[in-house]
C-alpha positions, -999 to 999 in steps of 0.1 A, spaced: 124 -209 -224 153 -192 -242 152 -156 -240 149 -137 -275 177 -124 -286 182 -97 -303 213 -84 -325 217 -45 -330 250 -28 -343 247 -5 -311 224 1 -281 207 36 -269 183 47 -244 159 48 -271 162 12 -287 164 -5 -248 131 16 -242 109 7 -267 120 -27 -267 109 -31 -231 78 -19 -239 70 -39 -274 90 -68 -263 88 -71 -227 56 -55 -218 36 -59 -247 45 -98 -251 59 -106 -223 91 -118 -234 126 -118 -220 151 -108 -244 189 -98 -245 208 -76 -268 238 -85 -286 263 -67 -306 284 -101 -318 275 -117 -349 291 -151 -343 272 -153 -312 241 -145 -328 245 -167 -359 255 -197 -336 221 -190 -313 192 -215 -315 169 -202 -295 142 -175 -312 162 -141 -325 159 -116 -347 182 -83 -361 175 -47 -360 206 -35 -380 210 -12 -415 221 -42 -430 205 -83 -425 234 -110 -417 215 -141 -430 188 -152 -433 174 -145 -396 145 -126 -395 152 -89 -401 139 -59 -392 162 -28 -407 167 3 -389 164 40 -392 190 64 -372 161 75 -349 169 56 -321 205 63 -318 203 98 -323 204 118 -289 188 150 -300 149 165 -308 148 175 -347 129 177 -373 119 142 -392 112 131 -431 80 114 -428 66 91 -454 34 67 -445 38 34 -453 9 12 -454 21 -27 -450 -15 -46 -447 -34 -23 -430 -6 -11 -410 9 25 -413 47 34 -400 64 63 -406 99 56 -421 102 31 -449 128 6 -449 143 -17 -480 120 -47 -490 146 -70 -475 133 -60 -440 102 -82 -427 81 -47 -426 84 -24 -449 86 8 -421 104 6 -389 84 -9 -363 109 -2 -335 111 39 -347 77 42 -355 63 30 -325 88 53 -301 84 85 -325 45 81 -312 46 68 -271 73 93 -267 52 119 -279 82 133 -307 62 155 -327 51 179 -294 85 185 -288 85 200 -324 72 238 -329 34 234 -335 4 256 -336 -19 252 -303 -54 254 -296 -69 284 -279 -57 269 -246 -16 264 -254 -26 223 -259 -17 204 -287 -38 197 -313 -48 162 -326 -56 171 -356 -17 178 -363 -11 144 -351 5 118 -372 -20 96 -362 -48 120 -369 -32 130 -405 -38 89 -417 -65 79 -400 -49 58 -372 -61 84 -340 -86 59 -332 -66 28 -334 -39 16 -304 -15 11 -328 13 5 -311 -3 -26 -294 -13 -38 -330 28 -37 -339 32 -61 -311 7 -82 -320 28 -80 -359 57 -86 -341 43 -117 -325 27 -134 -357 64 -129 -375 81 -147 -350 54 -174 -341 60 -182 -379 101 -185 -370 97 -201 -338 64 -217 -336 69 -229 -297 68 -195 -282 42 -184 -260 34 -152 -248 15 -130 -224 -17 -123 -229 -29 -84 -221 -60 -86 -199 -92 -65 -216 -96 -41 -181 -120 -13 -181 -116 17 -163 -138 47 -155 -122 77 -140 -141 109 -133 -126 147 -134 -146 171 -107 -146 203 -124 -175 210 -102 -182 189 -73 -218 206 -63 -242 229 -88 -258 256 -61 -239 239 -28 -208 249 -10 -207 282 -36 -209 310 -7 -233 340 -3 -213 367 -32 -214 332 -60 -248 324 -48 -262 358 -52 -242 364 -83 -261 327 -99 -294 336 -92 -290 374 -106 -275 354 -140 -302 330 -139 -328 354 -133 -313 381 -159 -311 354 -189 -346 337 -185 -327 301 -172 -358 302 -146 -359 265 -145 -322 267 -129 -330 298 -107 -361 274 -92 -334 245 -92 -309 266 -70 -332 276 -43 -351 247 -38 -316 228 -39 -307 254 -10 -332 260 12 -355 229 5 -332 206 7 -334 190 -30 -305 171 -39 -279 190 -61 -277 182 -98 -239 178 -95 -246 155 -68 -243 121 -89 -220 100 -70 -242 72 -54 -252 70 -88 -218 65 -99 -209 35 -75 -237 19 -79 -229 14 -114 -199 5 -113 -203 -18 -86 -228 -36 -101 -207 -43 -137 -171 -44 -112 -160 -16 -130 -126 -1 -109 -127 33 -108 -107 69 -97 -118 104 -88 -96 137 -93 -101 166 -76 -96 201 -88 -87 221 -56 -75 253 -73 -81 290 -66 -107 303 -86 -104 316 -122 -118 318 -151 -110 282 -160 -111 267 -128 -146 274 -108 -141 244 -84 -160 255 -51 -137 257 -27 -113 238 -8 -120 253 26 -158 243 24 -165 218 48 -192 201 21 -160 195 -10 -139 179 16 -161 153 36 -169 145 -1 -136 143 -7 -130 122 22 -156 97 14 -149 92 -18 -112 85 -10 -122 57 14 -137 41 -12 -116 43 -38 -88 57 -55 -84 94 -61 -56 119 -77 -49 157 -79 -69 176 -107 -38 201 -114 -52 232 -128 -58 251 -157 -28 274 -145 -10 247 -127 20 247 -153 29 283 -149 48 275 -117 58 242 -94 47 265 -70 11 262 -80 11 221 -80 27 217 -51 6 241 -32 -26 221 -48 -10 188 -39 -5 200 -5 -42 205 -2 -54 172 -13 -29 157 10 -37 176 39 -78 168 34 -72 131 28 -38 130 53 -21 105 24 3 110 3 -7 120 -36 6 99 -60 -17 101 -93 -26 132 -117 -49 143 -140 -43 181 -155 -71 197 -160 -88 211 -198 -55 184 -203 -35 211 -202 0 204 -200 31 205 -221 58 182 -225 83 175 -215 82 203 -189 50 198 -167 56 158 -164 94 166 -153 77 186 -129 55 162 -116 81 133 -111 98 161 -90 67 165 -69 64 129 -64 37 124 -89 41 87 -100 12 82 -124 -5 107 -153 -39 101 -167 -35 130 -190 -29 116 -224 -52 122 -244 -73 153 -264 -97 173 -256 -114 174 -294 -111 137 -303 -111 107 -290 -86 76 -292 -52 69 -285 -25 100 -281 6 81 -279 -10 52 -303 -15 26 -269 -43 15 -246 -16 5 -225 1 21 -192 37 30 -200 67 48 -184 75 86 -199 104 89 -218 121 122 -218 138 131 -248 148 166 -239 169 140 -217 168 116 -235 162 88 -212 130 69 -194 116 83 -161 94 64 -135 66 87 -144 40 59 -156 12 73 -179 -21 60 -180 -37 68 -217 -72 74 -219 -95 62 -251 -125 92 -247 -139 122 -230 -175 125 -222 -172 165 -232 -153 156 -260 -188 143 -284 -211 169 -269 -184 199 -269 -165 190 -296 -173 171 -317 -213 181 -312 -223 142 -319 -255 128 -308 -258 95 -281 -264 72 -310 -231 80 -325 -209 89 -292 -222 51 -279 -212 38 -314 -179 53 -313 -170 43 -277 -181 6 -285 -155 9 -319 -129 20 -294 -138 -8 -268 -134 -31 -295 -104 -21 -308 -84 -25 -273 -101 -58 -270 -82 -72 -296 -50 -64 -286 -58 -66 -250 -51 -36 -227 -68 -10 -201 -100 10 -218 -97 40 -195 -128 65 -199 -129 100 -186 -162 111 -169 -174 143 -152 -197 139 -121 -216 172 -137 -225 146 -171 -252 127 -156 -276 152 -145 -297 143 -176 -304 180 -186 -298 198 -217 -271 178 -239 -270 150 -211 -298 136 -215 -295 100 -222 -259 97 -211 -266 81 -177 -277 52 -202 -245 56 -221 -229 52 -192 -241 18 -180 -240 5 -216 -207 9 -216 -201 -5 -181 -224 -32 -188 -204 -41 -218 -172 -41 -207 -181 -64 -182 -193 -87 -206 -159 -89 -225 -138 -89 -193 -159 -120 -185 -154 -138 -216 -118 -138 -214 
C-alpha cells in the first residue's frame, strides 16, 4: 500500500512528532511529508494537507503556528466542540475540523500547559483541575486516541481501501509499595513508637493486630501479595511492582531497605514479574537522591532498573523526566493525578516524552495511567458503588479506541479494613472484566 502522504509548508520537531504518534502509532500508517505542491497534486495514493491555506480540493486540515514555533509561551485558547469533539484552536470552516487536530493533540501529550506558571497543590504537583481537559469535561476521555480514530473515518471516506492497525484493549495492574509490611520489618524504636500511638488514641483493635502479627505469628495486613497473583493469574492480567526504597521522612515511611524481610520480598516478586523504582517523595530535589535509590534496587535485584514510578506523583516537568533519561530510566508510569482519575496527557496509550524546553522527542517512553485506588477514597471520598462505576466508564472508554488500561494499586488497599472494605471485590471485578473484553477481541 501507498504511504500517506502528507503536504505541510514546513516541517518541525513538533509536526514530525505528533504525526508519528497520531499517524504512525495510533493507525499504523506509513506516511511521508512533502513540501512540493506539484508532487502532491499529481499523487494518487491517499493524502491530505496541513497548511494555512488548502491547494484543492484534497482533504484539508488547516494549521495553527503551534507546531513550528520553537519556544514555551503563553496560548489563546478557545474550545471548539466539532460533534462531541473539543480542540483548542479554531480553524476556518474550509478545514475538515473546525480546531486543529495536529496542535491540539501535541499541546496535551506534551504536557504544554505545565510548562506554564501554575498554582500547585500542597505537594508542588500540578493540579488537574487546571487542566484543559478538566476545565471542559474531557479528563476522563483519551482524547487523543478518539482524534485518531476522526482522523481515520475522514480518510476512509477519501480513500475507502485503507486499512489500519487495530490497538489491542490490554489491561494492566501495577502496584505502588508505599508500605511493604504493617507491624513487620519496622525495628524496635518504630515498633515501640506504634504501639505507644495505638495504645494512646484508643486504635486497640490495631495495637492487638501488631502484637499478635509479631510475636504470634499472624500474617501482616500489608501482606497481600499471594492474593494479588492469584488474581491476576487467574483473569491473565500482566502486572508490575515499584518499590519505594527511600530514607525515611515524613512522606516516605517505606521500612527499610537494609531489612532482610523488604528485600527477599523484593526478590521474589522480581522473579515473577516485572518491577521499577518508586522514586521518592524528595527524589527531585537532587539526581543524587535517584540515583542513590536506583542503586539500591539494583544492588537487591542485581539487574539493571529500567522503569519508574515517582511517588505521591510527584514530579515536575520537564526537569525530573530529563533526569531520569540521564539515569537510564527508559519507561515512566507517572502520568497521571493524584485527585482524579483519567487521562493526563489525553491517551491510554504508551508514548515517547517530548521535551519542549528542548524542544525535541526523547526515548523516555511514558506509560499513562487511567486511576488510582487512593484517588476515590482520599480524594474524591466516593463509595465502591461509584469508584467501580467510574473505573468500568474508564474501561470502556479505552475499549473503544483500543489501548493499555493501566490501573495503579497499593498492596496496603486490600486489607479490607476501614475504607477498604469491599475493594478486594473491586479488584477482581475489574480484572475479571477486562479479561472478558480482551477475549472478545
Amino acid at each position: 500500500m501507498e504511504p500517506l502522504l502528507i503536504y505541510t509548508e514546513q516541517s518541525s520537531n513538533r509536526l514530525i512528532y505528533i504525526l508519528d504518534l497520531l499517524v504512525a502509532d495510533l493507525l499504523g500508517m506509513s506516511y511521508e511529508l512533502t513540501h512540493q505542491k506539484e508532487y502532491f497534486k499529481e499523487y494518487r495514493g491517499p493524502k491530505f494537507s496541513y497548511a494555512k491555506e488548502r491547494l484543492g480540493d484534497e482533504l484539508y486540515f488547516q494549521s495553527v503556528s503551534l507546531l513550528f514555533e520553537t519556544q514555551v509561551k503563553l496560548q489563546i485558547i478557545q474550545f471548539v466542540d466539532w460533534k462531541g469533539l473539543v480542540g483548542f484552536f479554531p480553524v476556518s470552516n474550509d478545514s475538515a475540523l473546525l480546531f486543529d487536530v495536529f496542535a491540539t493533540a501535541f499541546f496535551m501529550v506534551s504536557r504544554y500547559e505545565e510548562y506554564l506558571p501554575s498554582s500547585k497543590d500542597k505537594h508542588g504537583r500540578y493540579r488537574a483541575s487546571q487542566s484543559l481537559q478538566f476545565k471542559c469535561g474531557m479528563l476522563e476521555e483519551p482524547v487523543v486516541n478518539y482524534y485518531a480514530l476522526e482522523l481515520k473515518r475522514l480518510l476512509l471516506e477519501r480513500f475507502p481501501n485503507l486499512t489500519f492497525q487495530k490497538k489491542p484493549f490490554i489491561y494492566r495492574a501495577t502496584f505502588d509499595i508505599d508500605i511493604a509490611y504493617s507491624f513487620k520489618g519496622k525495628g524496635i524504636k518504630r515498633t515501640l513508637g506504634g504501639l505507644a500511638r495505638s495504645f494512646l488514641f484508643s486504635r486497640f483493635r490495631e495495637f492487638k493486630d501488631r502484637i499478635l502479627v509479631l510475636s504470634r505469628g499472624k500474617k501482616d495486613p500489608y501482606d497481600t501479595y499471594n492474593y494479588l497473583f492469584r488474581v491476576c493469574e487467574e483473569y491473565s492480567a500482566p502486572t508490575m511492582f515499584f518499590f519505594l526504597l527511600a530514607n525515611e521522612s515524613r512522606f516516605d515511611k517505606n521500612i527499610s531497605h537494609t531489612q532482610s524481610i523488604y528485600r527477599n520480598l523484593i526478590k521474589q516478586i522480581d522473579e515473577k514479574t516485572a518491577i521499577g523504582i518508586h522514586l521518592s517523595y524528595k527524589s527531585h530535589i537532587t539526581s543524587q537522591i535517584m540515583q542513590c535509590e536506583i542503586d539500591r534496587l539494583e544492588q537487591i535485584t542485581e539487574k539493571k532498573v529500567h522503569r519508574n514510578r515517582f511517588h505521591y506523583l510527584r514530579f515536575r516537568l520537564p526537569e525530573d523526566y530529563q533526569r531520569l533519561i540521564k539515569l537510564g530510566i527508559t519507561e515512566d508510569y507517572s502520568m497521571g493525578y493524584a485527585a482524579h482519575v483519567g487521562f493526563r496527557a489525553g491517551l491510554c496509550t504508551p508514548f515517547y516524552f517530548f521535551n519542549l524546553k528542548n524542544n525535541e522527542a526523547t526515548i523516555l517512553k511514558v506509560f499513562p495511567f487511567a486511576f488510582m485506588d487512593t484517588s476515590f477514597t482520599h480524594y474524591l471520598h466516593s463509595d465502591n458503588d461509584f469508584s467501580l462505576h467510574k473505573i468500568q466508564q474508564l474501561m470502556k472508554a479505552v475499549r473503544e479506541t483500543g489501548g493499555d488500561f493501566i490501573s495503579l494499586w497499593h498492596n496496603s488497599s486490600f486489607t479490607e479494613i476501614d475504607e477498604w472494605k469491599g475493594w478486594r471485590e473491586i479488584f477482581e471485578t475489574v480484572a475479571r472484566q477486562a479479561a472478558l473484553i480482551a477475549k472478545e477481541e
